[in-house]
C-alpha positions as CSV (number, residue, x, y, z in Angstrom):
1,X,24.0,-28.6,90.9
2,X,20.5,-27.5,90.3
3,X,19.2,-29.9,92.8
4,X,21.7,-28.8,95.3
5,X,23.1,-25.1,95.3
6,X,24.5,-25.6,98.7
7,X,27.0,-27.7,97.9
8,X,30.1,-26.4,97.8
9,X,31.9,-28.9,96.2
10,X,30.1,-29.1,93.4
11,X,30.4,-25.3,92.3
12,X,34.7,-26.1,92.6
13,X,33.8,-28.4,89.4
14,X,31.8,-26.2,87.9
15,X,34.4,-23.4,88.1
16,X,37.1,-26.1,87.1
17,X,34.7,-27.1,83.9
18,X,34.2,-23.5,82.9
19,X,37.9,-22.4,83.7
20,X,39.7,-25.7,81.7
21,X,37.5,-24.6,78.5
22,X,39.3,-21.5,78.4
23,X,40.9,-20.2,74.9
24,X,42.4,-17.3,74.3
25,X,39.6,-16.0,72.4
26,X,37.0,-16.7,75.3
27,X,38.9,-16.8,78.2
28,X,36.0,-17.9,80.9
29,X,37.7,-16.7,84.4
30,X,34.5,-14.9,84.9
31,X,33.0,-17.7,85.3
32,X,35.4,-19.3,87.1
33,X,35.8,-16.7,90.2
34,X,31.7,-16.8,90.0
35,X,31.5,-20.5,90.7
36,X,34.6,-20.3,93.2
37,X,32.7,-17.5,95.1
38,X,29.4,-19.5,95.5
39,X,32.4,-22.6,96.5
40,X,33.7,-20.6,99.3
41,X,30.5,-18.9,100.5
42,X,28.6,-22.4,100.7
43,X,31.5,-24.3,102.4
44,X,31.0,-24.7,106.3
45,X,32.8,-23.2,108.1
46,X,34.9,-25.4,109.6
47,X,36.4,-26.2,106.2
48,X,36.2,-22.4,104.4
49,X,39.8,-21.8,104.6
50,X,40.7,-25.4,102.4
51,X,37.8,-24.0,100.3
52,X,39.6,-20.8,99.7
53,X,43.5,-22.5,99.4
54,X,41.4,-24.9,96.8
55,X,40.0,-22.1,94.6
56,X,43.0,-20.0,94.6
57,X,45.5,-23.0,93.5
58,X,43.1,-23.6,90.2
59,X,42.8,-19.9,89.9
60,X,46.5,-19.8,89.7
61,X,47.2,-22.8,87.6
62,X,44.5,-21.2,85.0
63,X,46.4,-18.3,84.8
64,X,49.5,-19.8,84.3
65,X,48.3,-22.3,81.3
66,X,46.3,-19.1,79.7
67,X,49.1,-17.1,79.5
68,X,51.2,-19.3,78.2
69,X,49.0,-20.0,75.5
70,X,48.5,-16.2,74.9
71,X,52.0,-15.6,74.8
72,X,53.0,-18.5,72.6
73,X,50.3,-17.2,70.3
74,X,51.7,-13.8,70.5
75,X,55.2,-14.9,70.3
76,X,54.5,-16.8,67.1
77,X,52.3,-14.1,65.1
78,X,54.3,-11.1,66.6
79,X,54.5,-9.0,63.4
80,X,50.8,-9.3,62.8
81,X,49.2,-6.1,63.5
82,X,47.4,-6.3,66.7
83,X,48.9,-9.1,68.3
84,X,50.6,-7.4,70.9
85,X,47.4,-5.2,71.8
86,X,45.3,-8.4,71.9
87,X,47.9,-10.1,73.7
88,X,47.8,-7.3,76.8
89,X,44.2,-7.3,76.5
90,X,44.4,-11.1,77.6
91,X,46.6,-10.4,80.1
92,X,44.7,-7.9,81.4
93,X,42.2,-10.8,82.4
94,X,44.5,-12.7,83.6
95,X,45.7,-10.1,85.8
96,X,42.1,-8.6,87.0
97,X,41.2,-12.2,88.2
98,X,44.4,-12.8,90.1
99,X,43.7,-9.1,91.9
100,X,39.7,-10.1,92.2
101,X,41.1,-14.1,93.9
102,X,43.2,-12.2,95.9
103,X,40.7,-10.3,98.0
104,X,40.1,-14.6,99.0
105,X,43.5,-14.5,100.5
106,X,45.2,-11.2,100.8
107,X,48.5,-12.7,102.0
108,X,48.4,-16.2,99.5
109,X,52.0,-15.5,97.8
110,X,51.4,-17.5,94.9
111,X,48.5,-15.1,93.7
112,X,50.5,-12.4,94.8
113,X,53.8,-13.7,92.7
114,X,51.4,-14.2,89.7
115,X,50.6,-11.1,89.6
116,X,54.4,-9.5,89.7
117,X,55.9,-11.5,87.2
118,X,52.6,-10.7,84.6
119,X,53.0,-7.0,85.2
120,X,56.8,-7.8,84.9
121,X,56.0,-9.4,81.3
122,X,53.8,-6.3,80.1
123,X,56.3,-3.9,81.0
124,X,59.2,-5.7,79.5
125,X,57.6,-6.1,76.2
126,X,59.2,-8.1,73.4
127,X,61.9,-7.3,71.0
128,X,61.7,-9.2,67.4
129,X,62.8,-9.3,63.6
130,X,59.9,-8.1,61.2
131,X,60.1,-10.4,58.3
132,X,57.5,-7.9,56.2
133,X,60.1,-5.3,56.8
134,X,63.3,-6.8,56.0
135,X,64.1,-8.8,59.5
136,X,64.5,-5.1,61.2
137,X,64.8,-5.2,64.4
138,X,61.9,-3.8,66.5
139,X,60.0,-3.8,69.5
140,X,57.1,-4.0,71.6
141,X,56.2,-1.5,74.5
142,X,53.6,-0.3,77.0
143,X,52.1,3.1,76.5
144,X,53.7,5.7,79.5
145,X,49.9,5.8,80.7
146,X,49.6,1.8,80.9
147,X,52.8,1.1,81.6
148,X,52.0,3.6,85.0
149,X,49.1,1.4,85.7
150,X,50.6,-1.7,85.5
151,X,53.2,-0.7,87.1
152,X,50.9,1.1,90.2
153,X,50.1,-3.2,90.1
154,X,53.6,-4.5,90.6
155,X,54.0,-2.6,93.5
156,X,50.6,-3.3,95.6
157,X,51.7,-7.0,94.9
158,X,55.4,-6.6,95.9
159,X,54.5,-4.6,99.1
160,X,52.4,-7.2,99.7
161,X,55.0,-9.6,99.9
162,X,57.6,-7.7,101.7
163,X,54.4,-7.7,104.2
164,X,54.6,-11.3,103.8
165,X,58.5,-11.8,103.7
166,X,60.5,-8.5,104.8
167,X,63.1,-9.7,102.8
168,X,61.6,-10.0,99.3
169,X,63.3,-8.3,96.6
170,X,60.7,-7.7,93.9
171,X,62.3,-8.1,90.0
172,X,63.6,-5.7,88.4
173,X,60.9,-4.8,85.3
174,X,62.5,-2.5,82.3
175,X,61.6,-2.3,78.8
176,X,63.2,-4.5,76.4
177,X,65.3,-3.3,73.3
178,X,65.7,-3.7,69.7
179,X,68.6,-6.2,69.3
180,X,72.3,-4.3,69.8
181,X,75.0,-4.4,67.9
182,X,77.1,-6.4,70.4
183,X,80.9,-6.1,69.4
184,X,80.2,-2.5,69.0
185,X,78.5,-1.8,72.2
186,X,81.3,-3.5,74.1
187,X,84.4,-1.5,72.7
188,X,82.1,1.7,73.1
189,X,80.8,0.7,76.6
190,X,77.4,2.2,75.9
191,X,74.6,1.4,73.8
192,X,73.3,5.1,73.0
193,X,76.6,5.9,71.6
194,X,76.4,7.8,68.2
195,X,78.7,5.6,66.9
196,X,76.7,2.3,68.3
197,X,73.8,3.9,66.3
198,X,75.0,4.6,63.0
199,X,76.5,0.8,62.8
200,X,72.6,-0.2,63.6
201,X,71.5,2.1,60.5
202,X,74.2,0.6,58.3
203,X,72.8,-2.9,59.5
204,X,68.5,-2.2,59.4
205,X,69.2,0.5,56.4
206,X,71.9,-1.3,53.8
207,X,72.7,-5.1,55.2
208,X,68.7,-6.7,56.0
209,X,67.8,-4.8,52.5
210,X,69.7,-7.7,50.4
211,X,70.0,-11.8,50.8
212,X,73.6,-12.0,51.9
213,X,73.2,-8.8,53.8
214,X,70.7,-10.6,55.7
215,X,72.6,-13.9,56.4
216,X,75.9,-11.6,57.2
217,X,73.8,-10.1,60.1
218,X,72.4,-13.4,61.0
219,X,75.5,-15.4,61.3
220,X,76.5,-11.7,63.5
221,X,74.0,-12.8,65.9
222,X,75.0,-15.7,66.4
223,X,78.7,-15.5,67.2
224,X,79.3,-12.1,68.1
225,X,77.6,-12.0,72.1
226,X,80.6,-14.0,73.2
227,X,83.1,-12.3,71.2
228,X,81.7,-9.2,72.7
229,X,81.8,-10.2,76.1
230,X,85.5,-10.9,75.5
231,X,86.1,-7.8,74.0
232,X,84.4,-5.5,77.0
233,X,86.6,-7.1,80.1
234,X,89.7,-5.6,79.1
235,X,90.1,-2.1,78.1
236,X,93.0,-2.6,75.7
237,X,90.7,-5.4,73.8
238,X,88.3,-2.6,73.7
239,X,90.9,-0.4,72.1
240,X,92.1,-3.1,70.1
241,X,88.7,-3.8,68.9
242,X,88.1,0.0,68.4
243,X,91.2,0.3,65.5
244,X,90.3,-2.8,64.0
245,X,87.3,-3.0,63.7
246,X,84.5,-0.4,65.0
247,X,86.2,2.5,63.2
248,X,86.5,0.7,59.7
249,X,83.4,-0.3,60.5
250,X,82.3,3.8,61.1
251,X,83.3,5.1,58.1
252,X,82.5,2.4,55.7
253,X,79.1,3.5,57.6
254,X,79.2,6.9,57.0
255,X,79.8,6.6,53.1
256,X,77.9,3.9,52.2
257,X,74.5,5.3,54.0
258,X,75.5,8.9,52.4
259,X,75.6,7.0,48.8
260,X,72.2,5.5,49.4
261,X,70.3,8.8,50.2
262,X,72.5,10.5,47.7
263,X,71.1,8.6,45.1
264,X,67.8,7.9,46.3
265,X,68.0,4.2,47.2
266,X,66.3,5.1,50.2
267,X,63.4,6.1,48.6
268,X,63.5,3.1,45.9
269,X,63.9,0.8,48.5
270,X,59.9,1.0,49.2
271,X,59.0,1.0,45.5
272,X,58.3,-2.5,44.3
């Protein structure tokens, strides 16, 4: 390389070198898109655009091995504090190299894919169990100002691609939830019901707070999504399920979480 800064090939393995060192705590793309730039400038022209389709395929399959390092990582230590911010701040790279390859090949639709399903992965965040807080359910989402940003991303790309293919539909991107209560959000047909939400207090608020409480819910999760889907196609299963079930289910509710701040077990419950 030193002897030779002209050829081109050479700075396509020292990009690949750089790139394929990557971790998630130095991720090199930098680097990478440096090296690929001198690649493409110093290639003749007869061969620029292979240059360019060459750079932009290891740019991609970079991206796509980073992140799923980064979200493995993530996925893995999710109730650490910080993970999820350090995990968008990867992504972020990720996503700033994709849009900085890009300006190679405006119209290459892998790039421009890449970029739609990262931004669709930010906005949707990720729902889990805290086991430092008694397997509640939570979840993790943009900011309004990020999530606008990222976002303002997913579009320029999807345009881009109805440019490209008229008839692209781009995903649809929406922010995941806390895990429902299944059974009851079929027979009450929506999941902001009052009702839906007091049966989710009685769960995080009494059941995760004790051992078999805990592997009741689990063993809920488990085998309740079918039952629920079974329940919500017919109306009278609804109903059924309504009498049966969700109504017992209400008021048992309704005492039991009045007892515990009645007698200040919701206070003693943080008191070790």
């Amino acid at each position: 390389m030193e002897l030779d800064p002209t050829v081109s090939e050479a700075w396509l393995g020292k990009g690949k070198s750089a790139g394929w060192q990557s971790t998630i705590l130095n991720i090199r793309l930098g680097e990478v898109l440096a090296a690929f730039g001198h690649s493409i400038g110093t290639a003749p022209q007869s061969s620029r655009a292979a240059a360019i389709q060459s750079c932009l395929h290891e740019v991609n399959a970079l991206v796509v091995a980073i992140h799923g390092m980064a979200r493995k990582h993530m996925t893995e230590f999710i109730s650490v504090p910080n993970s999820w911010t350090n995990y968008l701040a990867q992504v972020g790279q990720l996503l700033d190299a994709l849009e900085a390859a890009s300006i190679w090949n405006p119209g290459d639709r892998t790039t421009l894919e890449n970029i739609v399903r990262l931004c669709k992965d930010n906005i949707e965040g990720v729902k889990y169990r805290d086991p430092f807080e008694n397997n509640a359910a939570k979840a993790w989402h943009l900011s309004p100002q990020y999530e606008a940003l990222i976002r303002g991303k997913m579009e320029r790309a999807s345009q881009a691609l109805r440019e490209i293919d008229p008839g692209y539909v781009p995903p649809v991107a929406e922010a995941k939830k806390p895990d429902a209560c299944f059974v009851v959000t079929a027979t009450m047909g929506d999941e902001h019901h009052p009702t839906v939400g007091l049966i989710r207090r009685l769960r995080d608020d009494w059941m995760l707070t004790f051992p078999s409480g805990r592997k009741a819910v689990a063993l809920y999760y488990r085998y309740s999504p079918p039952v629920a889907r079974f329940i919500g196609r017919k109306l009278w299963r609804r109903a059924l399920s309504y009498v049966l079930v969700v109504a017992p289910a209400a008021w048992l509710a309704r005492r039991l979480l009045k007892n515990r701040v009645g007698d200040g077990a919701e206070r003693d419950r943080f008191v070790s």
